[in-house]
mmCIF file of the N, C-alpha and C atoms, coordinates in Angstrom:
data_MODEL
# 
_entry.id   MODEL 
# 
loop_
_atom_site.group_PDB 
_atom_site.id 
_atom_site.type_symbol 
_atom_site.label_atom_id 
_atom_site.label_alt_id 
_atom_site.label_comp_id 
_atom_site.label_asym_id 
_atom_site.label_entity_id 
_atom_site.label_seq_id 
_atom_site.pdbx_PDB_ins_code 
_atom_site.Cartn_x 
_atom_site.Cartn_y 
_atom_site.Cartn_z 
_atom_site.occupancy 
_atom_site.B_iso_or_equiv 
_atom_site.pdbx_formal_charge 
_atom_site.auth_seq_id 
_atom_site.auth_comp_id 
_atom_site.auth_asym_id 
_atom_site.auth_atom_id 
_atom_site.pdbx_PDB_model_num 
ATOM 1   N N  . UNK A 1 1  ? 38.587 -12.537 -55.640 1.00 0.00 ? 1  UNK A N  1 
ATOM 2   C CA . UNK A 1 1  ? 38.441 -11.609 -54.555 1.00 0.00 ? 1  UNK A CA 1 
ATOM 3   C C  . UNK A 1 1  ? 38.812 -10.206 -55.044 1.00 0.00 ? 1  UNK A C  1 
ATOM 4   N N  . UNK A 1 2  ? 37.861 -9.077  -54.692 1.00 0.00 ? 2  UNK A N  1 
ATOM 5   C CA . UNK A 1 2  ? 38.781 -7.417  -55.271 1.00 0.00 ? 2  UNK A CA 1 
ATOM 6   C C  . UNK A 1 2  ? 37.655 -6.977  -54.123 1.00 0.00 ? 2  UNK A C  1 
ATOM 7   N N  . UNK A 1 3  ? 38.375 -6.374  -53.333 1.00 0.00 ? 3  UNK A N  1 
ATOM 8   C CA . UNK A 1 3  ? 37.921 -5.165  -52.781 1.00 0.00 ? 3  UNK A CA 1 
ATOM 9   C C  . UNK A 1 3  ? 38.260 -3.753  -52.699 1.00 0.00 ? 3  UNK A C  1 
ATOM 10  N N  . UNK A 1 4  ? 37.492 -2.880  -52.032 1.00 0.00 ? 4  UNK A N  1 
ATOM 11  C CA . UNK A 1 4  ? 38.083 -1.659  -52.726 1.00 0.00 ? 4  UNK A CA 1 
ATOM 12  C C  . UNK A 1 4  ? 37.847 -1.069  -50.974 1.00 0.00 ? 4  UNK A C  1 
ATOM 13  N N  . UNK A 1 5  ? 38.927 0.283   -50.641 1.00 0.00 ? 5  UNK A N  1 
ATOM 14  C CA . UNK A 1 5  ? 38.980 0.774   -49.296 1.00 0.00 ? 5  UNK A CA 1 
ATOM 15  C C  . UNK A 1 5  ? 38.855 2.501   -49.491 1.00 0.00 ? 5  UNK A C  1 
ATOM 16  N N  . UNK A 1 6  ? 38.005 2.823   -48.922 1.00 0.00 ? 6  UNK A N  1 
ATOM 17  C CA . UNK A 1 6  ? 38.472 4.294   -48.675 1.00 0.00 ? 6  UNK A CA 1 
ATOM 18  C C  . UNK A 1 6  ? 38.819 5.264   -47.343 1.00 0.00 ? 6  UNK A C  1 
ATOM 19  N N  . UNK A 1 7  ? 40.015 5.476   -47.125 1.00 0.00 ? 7  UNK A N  1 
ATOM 20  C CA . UNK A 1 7  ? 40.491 6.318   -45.913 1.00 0.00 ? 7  UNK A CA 1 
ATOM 21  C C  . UNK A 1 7  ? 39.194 7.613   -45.821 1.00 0.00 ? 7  UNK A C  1 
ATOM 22  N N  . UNK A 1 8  ? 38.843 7.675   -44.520 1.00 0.00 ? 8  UNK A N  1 
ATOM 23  C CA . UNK A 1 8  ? 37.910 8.526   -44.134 1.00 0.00 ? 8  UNK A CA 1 
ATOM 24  C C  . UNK A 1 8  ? 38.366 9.556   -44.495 1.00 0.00 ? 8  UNK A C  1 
ATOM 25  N N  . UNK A 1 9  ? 37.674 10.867  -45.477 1.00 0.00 ? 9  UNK A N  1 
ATOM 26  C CA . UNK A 1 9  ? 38.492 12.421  -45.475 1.00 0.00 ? 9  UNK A CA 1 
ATOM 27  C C  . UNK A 1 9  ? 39.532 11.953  -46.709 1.00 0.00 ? 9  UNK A C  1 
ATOM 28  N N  . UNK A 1 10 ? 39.463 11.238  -47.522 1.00 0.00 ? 10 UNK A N  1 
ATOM 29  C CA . UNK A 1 10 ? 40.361 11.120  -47.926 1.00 0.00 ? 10 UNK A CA 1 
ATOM 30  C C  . UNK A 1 10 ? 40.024 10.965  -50.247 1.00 0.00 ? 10 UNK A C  1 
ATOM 31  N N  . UNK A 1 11 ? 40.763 11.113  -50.630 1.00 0.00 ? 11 UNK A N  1 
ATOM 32  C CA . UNK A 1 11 ? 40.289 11.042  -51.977 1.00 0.00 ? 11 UNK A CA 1 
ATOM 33  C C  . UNK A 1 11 ? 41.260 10.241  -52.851 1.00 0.00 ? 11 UNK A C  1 
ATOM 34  N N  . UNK A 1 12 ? 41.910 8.950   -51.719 1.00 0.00 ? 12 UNK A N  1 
ATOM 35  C CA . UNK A 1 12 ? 42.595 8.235   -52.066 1.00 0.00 ? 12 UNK A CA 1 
ATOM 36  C C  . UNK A 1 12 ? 41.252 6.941   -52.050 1.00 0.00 ? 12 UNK A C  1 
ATOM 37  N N  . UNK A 1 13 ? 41.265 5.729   -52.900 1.00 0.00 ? 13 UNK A N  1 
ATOM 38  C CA . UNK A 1 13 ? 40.565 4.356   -53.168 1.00 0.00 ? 13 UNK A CA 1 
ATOM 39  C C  . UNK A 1 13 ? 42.210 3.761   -53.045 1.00 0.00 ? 13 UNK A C  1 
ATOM 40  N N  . UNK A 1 14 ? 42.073 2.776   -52.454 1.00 0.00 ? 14 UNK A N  1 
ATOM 41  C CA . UNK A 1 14 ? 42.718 1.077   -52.855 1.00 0.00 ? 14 UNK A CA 1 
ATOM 42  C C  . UNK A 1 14 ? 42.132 0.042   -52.935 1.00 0.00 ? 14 UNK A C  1 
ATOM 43  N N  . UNK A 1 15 ? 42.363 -0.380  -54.459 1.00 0.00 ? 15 UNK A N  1 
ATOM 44  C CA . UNK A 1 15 ? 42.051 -1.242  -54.341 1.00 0.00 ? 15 UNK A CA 1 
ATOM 45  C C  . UNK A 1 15 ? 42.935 -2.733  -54.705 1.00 0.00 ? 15 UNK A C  1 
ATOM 46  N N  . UNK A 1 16 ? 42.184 -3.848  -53.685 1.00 0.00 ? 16 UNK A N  1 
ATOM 47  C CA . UNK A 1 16 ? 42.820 -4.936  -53.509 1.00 0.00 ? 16 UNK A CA 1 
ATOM 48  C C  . UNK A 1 16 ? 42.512 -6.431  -54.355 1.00 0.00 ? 16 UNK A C  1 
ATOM 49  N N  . UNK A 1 17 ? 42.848 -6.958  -54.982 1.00 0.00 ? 17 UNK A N  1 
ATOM 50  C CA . UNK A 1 17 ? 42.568 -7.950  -55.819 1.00 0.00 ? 17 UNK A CA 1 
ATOM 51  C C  . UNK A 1 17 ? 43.464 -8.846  -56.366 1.00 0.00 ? 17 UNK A C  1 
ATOM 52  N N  . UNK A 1 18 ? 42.916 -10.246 -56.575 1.00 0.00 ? 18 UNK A N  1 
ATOM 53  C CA . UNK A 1 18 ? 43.318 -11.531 -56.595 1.00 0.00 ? 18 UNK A CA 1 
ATOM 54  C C  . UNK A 1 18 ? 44.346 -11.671 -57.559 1.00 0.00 ? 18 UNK A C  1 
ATOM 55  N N  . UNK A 1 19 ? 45.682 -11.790 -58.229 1.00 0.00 ? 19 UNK A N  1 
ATOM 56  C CA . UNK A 1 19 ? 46.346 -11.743 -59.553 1.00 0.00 ? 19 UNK A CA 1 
ATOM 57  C C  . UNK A 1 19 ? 45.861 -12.823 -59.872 1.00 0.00 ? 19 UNK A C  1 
ATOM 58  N N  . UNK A 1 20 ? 45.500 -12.359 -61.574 1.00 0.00 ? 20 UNK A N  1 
ATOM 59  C CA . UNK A 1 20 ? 44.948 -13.949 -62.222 1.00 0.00 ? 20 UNK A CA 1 
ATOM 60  C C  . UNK A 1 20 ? 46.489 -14.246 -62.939 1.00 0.00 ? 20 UNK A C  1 
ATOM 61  N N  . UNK A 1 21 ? 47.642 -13.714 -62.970 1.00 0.00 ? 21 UNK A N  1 
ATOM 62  C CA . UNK A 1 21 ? 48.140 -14.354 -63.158 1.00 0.00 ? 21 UNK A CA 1 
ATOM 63  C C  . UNK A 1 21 ? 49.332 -15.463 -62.659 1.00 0.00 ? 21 UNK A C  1 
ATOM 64  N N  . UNK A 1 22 ? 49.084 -15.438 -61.131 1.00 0.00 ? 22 UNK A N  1 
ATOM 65  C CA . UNK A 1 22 ? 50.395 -16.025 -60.184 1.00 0.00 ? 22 UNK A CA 1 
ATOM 66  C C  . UNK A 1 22 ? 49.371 -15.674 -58.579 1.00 0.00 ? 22 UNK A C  1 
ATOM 67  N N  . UNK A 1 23 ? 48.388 -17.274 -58.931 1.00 0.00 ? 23 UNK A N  1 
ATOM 68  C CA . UNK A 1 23 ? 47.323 -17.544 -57.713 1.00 0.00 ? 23 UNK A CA 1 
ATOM 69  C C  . UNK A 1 23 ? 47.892 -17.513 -56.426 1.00 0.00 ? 23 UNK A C  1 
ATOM 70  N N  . UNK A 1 24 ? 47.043 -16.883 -55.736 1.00 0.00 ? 24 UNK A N  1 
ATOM 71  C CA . UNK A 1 24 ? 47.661 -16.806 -54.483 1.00 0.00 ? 24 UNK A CA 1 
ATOM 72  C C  . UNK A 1 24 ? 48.264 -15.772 -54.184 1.00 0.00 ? 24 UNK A C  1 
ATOM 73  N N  . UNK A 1 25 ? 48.429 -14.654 -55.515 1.00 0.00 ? 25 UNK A N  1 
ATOM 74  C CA . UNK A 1 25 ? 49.214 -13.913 -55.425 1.00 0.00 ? 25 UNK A CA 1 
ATOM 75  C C  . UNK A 1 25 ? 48.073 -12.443 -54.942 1.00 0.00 ? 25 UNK A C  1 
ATOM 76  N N  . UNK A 1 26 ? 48.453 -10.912 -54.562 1.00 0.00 ? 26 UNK A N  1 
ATOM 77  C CA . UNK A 1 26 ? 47.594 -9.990  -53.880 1.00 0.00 ? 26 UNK A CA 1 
ATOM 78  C C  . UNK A 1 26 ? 47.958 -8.916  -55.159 1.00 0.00 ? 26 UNK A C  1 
ATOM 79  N N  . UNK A 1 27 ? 47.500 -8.219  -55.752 1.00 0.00 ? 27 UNK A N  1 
ATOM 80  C CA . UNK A 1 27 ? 47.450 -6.820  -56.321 1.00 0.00 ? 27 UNK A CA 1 
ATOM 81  C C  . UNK A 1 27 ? 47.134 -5.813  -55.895 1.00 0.00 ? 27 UNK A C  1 
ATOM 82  N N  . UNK A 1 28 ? 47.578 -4.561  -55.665 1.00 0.00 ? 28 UNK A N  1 
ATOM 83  C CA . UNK A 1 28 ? 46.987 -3.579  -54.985 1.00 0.00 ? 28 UNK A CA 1 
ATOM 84  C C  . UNK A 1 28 ? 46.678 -2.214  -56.288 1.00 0.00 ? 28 UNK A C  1 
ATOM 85  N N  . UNK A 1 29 ? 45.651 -1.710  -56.575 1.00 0.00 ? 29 UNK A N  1 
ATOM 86  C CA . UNK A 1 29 ? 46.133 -0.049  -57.159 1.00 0.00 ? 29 UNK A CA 1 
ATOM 87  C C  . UNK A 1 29 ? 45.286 0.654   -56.433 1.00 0.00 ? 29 UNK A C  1 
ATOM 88  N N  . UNK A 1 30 ? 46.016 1.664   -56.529 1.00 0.00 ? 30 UNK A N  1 
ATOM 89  C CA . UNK A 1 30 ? 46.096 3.058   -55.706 1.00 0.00 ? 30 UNK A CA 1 
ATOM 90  C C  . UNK A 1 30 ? 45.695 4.295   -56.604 1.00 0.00 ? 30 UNK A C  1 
ATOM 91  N N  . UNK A 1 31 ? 44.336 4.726   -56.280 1.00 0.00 ? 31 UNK A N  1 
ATOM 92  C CA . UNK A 1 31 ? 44.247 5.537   -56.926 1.00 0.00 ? 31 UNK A CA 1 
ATOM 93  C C  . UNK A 1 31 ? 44.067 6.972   -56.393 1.00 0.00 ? 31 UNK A C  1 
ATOM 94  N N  . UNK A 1 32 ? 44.212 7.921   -56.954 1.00 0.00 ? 32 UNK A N  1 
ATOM 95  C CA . UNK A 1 32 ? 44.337 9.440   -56.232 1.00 0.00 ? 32 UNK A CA 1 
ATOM 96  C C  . UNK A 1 32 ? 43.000 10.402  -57.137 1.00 0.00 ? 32 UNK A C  1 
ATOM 97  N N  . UNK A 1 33 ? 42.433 10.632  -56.616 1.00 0.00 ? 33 UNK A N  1 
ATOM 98  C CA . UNK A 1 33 ? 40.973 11.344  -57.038 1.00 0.00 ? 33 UNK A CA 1 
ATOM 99  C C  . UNK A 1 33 ? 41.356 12.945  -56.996 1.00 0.00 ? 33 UNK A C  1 
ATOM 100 N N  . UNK A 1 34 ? 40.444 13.653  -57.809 1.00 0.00 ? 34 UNK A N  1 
ATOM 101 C CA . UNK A 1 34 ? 40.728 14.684  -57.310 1.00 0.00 ? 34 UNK A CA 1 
ATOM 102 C C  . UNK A 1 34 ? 38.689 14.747  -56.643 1.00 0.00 ? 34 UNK A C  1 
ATOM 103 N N  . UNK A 1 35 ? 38.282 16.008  -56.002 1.00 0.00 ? 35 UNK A N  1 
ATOM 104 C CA . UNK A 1 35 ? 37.232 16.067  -55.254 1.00 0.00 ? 35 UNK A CA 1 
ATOM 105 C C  . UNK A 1 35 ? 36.153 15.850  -56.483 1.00 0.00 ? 35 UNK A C  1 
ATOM 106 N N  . UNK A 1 36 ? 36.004 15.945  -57.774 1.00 0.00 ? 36 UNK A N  1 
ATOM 107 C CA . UNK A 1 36 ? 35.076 15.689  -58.738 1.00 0.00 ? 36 UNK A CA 1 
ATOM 108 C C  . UNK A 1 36 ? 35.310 13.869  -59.296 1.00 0.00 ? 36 UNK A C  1 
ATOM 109 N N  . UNK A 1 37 ? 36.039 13.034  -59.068 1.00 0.00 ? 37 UNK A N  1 
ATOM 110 C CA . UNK A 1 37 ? 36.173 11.773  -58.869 1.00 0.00 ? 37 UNK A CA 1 
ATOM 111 C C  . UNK A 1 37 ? 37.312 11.932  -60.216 1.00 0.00 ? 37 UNK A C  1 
ATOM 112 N N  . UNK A 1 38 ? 37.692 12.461  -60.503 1.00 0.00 ? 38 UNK A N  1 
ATOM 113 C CA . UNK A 1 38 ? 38.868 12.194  -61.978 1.00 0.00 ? 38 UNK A CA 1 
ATOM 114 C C  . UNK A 1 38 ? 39.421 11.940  -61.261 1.00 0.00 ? 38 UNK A C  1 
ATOM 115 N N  . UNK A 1 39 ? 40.133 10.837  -61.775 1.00 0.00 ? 39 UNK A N  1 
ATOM 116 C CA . UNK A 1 39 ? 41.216 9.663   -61.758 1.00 0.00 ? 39 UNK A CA 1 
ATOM 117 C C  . UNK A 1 39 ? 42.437 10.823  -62.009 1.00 0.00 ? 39 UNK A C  1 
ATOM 118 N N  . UNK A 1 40 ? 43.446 11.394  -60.710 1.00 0.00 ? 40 UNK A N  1 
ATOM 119 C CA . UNK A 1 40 ? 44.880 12.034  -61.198 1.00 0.00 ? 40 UNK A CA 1 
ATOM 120 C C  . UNK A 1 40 ? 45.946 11.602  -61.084 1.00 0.00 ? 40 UNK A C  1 
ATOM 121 N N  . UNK A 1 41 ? 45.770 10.049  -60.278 1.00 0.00 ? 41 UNK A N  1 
ATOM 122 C CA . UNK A 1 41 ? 46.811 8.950   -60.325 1.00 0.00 ? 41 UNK A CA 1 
ATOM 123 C C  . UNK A 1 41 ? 46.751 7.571   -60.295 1.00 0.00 ? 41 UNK A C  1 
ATOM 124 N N  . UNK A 1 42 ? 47.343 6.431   -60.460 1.00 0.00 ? 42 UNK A N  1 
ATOM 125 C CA . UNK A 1 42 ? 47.058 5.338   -60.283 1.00 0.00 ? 42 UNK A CA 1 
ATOM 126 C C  . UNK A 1 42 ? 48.542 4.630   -60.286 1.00 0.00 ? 42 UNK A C  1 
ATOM 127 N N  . UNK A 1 43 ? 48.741 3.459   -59.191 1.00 0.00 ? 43 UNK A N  1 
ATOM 128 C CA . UNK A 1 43 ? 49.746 2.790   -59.132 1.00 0.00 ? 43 UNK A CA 1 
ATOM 129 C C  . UNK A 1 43 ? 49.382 1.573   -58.778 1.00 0.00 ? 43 UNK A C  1 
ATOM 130 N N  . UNK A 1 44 ? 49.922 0.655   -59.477 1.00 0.00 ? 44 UNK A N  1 
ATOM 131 C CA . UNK A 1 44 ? 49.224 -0.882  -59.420 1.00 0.00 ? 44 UNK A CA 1 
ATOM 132 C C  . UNK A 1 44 ? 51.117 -1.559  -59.189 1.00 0.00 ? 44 UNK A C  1 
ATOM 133 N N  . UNK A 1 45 ? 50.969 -2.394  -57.759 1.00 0.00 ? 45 UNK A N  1 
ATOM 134 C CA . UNK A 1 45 ? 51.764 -2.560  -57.390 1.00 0.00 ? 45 UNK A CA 1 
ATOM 135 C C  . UNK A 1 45 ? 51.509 -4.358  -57.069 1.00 0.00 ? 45 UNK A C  1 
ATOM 136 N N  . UNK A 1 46 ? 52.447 -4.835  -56.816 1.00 0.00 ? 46 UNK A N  1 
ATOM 137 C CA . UNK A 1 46 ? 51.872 -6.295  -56.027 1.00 0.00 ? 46 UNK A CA 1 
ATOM 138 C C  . UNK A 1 46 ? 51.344 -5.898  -54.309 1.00 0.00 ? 46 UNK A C  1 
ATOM 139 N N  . UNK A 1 47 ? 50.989 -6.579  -53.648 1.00 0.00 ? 47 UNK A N  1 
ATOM 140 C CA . UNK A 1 47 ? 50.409 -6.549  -52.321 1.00 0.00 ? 47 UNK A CA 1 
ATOM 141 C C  . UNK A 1 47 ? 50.903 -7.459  -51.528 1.00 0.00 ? 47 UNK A C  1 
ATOM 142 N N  . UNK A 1 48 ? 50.190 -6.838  -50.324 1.00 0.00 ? 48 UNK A N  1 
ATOM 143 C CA . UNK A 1 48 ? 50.735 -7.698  -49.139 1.00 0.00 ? 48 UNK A CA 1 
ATOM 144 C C  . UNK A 1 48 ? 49.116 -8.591  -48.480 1.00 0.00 ? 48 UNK A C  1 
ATOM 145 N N  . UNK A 1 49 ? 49.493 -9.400  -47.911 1.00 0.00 ? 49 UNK A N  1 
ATOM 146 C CA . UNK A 1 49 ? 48.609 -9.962  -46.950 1.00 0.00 ? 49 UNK A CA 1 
ATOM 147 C C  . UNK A 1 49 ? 48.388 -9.023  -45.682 1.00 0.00 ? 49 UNK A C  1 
ATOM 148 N N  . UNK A 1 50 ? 49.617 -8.560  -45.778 1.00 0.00 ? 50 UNK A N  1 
ATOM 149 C CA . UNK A 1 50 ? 50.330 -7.443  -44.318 1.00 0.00 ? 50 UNK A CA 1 
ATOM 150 C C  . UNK A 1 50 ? 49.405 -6.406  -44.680 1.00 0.00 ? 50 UNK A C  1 
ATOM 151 N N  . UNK A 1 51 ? 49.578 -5.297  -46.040 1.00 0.00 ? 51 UNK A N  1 
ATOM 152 C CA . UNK A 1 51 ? 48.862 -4.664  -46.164 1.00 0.00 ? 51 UNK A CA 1 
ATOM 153 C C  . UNK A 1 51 ? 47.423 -4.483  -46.270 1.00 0.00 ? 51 UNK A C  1 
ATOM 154 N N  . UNK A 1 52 ? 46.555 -5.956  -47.051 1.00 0.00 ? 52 UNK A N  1 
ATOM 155 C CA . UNK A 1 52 ? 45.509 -6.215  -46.484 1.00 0.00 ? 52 UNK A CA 1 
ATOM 156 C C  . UNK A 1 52 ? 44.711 -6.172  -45.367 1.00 0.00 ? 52 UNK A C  1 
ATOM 157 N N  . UNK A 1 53 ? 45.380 -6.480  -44.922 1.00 0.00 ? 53 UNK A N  1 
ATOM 158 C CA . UNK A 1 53 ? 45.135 -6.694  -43.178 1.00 0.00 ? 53 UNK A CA 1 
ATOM 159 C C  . UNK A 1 53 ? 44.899 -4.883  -42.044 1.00 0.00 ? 53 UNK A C  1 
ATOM 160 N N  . UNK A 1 54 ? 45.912 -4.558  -42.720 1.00 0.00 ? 54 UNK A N  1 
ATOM 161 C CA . UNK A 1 54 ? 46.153 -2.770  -42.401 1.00 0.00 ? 54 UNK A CA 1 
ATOM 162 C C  . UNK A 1 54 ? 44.805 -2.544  -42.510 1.00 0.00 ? 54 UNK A C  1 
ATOM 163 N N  . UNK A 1 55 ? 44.419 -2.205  -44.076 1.00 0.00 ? 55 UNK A N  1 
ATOM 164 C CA . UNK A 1 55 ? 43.295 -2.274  -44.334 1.00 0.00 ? 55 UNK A CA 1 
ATOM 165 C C  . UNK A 1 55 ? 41.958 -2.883  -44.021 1.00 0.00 ? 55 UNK A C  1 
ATOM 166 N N  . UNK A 1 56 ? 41.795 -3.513  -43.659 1.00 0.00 ? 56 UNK A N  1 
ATOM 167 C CA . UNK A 1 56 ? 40.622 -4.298  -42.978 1.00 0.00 ? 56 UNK A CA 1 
ATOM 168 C C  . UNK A 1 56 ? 40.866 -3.640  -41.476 1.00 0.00 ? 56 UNK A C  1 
ATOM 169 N N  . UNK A 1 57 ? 42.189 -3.824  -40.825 1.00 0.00 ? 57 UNK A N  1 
ATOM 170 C CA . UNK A 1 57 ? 41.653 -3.025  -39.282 1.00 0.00 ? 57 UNK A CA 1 
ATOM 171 C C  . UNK A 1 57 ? 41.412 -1.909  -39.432 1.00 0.00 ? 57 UNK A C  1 
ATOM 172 N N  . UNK A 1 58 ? 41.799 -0.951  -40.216 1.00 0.00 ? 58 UNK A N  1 
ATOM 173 C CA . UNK A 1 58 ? 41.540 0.670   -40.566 1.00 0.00 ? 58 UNK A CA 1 
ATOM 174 C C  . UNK A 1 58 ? 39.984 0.717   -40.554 1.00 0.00 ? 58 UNK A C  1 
ATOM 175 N N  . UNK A 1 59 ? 39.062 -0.299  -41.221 1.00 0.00 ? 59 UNK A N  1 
ATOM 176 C CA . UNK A 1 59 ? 38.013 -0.239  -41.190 1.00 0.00 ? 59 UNK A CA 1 
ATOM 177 C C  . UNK A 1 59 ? 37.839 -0.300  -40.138 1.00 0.00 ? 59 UNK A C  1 
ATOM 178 N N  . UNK A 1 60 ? 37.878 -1.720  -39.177 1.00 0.00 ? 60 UNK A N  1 
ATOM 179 C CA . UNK A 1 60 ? 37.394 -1.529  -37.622 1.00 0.00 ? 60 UNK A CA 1 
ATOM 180 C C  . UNK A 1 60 ? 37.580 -0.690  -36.780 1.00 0.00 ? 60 UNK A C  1 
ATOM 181 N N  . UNK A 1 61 ? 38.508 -0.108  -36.892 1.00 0.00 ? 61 UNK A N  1 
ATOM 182 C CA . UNK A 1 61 ? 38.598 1.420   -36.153 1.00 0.00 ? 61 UNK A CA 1 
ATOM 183 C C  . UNK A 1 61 ? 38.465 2.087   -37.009 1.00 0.00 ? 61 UNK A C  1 
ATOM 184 N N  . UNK A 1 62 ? 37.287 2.198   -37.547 1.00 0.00 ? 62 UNK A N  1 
ATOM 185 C CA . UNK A 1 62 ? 36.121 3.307   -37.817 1.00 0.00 ? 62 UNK A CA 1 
ATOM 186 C C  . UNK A 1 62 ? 37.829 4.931   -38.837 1.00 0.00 ? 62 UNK A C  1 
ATOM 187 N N  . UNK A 1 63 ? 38.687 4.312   -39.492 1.00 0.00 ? 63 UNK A N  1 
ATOM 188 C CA . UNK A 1 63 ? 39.761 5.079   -40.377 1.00 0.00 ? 63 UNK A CA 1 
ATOM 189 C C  . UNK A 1 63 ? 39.264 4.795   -41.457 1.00 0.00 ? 63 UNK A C  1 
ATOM 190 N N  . UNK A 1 64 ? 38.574 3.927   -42.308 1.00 0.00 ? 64 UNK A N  1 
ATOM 191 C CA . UNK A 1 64 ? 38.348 3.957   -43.618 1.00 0.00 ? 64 UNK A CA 1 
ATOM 192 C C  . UNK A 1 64 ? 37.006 3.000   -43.690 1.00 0.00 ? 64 UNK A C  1 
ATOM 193 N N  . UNK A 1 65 ? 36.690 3.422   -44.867 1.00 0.00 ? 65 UNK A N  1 
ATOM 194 C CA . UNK A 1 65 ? 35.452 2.161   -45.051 1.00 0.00 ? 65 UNK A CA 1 
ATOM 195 C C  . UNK A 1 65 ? 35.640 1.573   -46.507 1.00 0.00 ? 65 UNK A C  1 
ATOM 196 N N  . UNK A 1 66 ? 35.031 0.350   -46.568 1.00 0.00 ? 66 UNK A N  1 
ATOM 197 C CA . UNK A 1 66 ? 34.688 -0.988  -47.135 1.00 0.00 ? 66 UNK A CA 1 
ATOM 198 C C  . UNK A 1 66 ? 34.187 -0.261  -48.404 1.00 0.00 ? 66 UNK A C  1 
ATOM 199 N N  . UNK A 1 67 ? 33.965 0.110   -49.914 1.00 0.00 ? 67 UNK A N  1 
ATOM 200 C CA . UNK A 1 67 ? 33.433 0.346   -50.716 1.00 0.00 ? 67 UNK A CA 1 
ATOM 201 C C  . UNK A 1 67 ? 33.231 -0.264  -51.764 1.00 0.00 ? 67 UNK A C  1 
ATOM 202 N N  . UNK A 1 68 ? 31.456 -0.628  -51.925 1.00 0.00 ? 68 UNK A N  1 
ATOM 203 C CA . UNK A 1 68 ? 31.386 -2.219  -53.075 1.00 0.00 ? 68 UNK A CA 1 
ATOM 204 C C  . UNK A 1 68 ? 31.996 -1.388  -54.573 1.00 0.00 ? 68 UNK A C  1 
ATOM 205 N N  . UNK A 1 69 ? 32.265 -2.278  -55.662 1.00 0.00 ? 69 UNK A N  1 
ATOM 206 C CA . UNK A 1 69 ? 32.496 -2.194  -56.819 1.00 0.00 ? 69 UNK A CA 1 
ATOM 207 C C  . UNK A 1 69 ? 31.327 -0.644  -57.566 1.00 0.00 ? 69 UNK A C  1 
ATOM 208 N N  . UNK A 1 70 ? 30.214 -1.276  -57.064 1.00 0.00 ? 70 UNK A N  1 
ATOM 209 C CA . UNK A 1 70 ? 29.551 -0.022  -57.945 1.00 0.00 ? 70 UNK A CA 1 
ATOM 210 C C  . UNK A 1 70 ? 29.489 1.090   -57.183 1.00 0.00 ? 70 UNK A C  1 
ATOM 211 N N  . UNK A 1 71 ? 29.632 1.210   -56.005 1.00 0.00 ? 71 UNK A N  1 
ATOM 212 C CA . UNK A 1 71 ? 29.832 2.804   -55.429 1.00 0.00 ? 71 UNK A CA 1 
ATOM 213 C C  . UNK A 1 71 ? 31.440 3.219   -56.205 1.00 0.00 ? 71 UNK A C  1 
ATOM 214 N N  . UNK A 1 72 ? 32.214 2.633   -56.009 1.00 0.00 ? 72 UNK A N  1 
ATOM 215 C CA . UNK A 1 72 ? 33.579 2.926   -56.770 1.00 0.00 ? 72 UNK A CA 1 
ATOM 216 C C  . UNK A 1 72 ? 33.320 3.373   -58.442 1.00 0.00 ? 72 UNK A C  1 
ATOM 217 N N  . UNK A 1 73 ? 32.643 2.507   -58.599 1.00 0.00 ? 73 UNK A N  1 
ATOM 218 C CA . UNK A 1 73 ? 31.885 3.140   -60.454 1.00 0.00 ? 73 UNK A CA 1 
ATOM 219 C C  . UNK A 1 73 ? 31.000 4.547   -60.352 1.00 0.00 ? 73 UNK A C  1 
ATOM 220 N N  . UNK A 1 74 ? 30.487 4.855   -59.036 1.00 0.00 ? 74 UNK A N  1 
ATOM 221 C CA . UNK A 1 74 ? 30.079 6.241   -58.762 1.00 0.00 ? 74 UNK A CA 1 
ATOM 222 C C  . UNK A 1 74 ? 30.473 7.158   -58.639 1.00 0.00 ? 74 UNK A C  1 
ATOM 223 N N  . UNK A 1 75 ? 31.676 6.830   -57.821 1.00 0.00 ? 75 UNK A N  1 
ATOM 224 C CA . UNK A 1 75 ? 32.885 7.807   -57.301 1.00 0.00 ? 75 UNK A CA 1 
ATOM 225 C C  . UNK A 1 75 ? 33.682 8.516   -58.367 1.00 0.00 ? 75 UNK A C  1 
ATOM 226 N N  . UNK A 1 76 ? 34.276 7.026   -58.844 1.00 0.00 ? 76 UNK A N  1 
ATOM 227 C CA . UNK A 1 76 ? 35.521 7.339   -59.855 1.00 0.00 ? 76 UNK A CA 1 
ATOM 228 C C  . UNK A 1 76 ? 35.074 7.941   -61.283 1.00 0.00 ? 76 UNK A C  1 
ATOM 229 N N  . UNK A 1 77 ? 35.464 8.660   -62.298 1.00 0.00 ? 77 UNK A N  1 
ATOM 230 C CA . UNK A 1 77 ? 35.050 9.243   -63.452 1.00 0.00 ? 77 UNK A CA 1 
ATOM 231 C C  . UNK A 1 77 ? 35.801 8.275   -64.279 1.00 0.00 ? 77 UNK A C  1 
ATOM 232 N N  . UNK A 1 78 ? 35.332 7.223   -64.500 1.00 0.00 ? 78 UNK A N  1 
ATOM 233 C CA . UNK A 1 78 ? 36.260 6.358   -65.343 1.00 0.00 ? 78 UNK A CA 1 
ATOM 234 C C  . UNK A 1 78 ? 35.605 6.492   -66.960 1.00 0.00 ? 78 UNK A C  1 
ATOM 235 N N  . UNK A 1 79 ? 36.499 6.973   -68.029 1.00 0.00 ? 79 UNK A N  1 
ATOM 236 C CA . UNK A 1 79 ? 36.186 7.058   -68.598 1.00 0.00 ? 79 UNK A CA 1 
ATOM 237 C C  . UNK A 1 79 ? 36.702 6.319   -69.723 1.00 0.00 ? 79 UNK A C  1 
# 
C-alpha cells in the first residue's frame, strides 16, 4: 500500500506507506516543496492508522487531494 496526499494550497506531499520491514506496520514522509517542485525537506517518520485516517477525511472534505505515484513524479524534482 503507498499513497501520497496533498493539502489544498499547499506545497507540502505525504506520503503514506506499508513498512516492509515490521508488517502491519504505517510509514509516513513528509515532504516540503518549494513552488518549482525541489524537494527542501523530507521527514520519514513511523505512522499512525490515526493519522491515515486524518488524511483520507481531509480528502472528503474537499482539504486535500488523493495524488497517484506518477503525478507525484511530476510534481516533485527528484533527482
Amino acid at each position: 500500500m503507498s499513497v501520497f496526499f496533498r493539502p489544498k494550497g499547499s506545497n507540502n506531499v505525504f506520503h503514506f506507506f506499508e513498512d516492509n520491514e515490521a508488517k502491519n506496520e504505517i510509514k509516513t514522509i513528509s515532504y516540503q516543496l518549494d513552488s518549482d517542485g525541489k524537494i527542501l525537506g523530507k521527514w520519514e517518520k513511523n505512522g499512525t492508522i490515526k493519522q491515515l485516517m486524518g488524511a483520507i477525511n481531509s480528502v472528503g472534505e474537499g482539504r486535500s487531494q488523493i495524488i497517484s505515484e506518477s503525478e507525484w513524479n511530476d510534481i516533485a524534482l527528484i533527482k
